[in-house]
C-alpha positions in Angstrom: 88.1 122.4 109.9 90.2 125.4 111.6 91.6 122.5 114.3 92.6 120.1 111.2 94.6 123.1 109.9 95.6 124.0 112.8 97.1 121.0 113.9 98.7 120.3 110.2 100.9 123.7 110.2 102.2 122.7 114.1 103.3 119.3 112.4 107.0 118.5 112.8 109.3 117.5 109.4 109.4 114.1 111.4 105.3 113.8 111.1 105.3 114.9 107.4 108.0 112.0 106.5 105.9 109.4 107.6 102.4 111.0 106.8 103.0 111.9 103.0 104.5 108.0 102.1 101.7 106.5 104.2 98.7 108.7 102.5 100.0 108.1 99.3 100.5 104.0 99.9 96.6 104.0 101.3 95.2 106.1 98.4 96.7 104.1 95.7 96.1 100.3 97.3 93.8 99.7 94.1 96.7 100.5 91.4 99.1 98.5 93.9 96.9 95.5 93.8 96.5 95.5 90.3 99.9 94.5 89.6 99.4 91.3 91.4 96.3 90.3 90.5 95.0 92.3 87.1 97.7 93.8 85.0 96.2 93.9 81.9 94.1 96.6 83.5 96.7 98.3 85.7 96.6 101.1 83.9 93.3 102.3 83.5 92.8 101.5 86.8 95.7 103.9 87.9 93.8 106.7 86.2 90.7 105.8 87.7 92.2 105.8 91.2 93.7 108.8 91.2 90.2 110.6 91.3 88.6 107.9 93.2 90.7 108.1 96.3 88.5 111.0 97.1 85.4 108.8 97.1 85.2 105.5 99.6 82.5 104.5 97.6 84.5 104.7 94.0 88.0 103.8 95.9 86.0 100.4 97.0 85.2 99.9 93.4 88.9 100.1 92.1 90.1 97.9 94.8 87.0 95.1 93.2 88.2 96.0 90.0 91.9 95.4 91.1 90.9 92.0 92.5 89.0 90.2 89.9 91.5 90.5 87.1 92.6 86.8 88.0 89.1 85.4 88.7 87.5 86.5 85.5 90.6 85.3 83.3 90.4 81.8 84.8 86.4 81.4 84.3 87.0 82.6 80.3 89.8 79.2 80.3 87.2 76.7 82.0 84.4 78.5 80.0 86.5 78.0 76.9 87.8 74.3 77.9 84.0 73.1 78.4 83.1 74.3 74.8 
């Protein structure tokens, strides 16, 4: 842990600049998916990434979440169009 500090407080402005965007982009991917493919959830799964991120495990479950906005909307139409 003392080398991961270490190494963060010799960082240039330069490493910061591109570190800070890039971490930030990574941890919210879920919320960033969400607005393609389930938007009628984007919010609550916003909140629910902003703890996550500091889980794989939970952060993997946004990212599902995310994706299957689309999926489950479609089988409700073909559901309701075979009734």
């Amino acid at each position: 842990m003392d080398q991961l500090l270490t190494a963060f407080e010799g960082a240039s402005l330069g490493f910061w600049l591109w570190f800070v965007p890039s971490f930030l982009v990574i941890w919210f991917v879920p919320s960033l998916l969400a607005v393609f493919f389930n938007r009628g959830h984007l919010k609550l799964i916003f909140l629910a990434n902003i703890p996550a991120g500091m889980s794989f495990i939970a952060w993997g479950g946004c990212i599902v979440w995310a994706l299957t906005g689309k999926v489950w909307q479609g089988k409700k139409r073909q559901t309701a169009a075979a009734e």
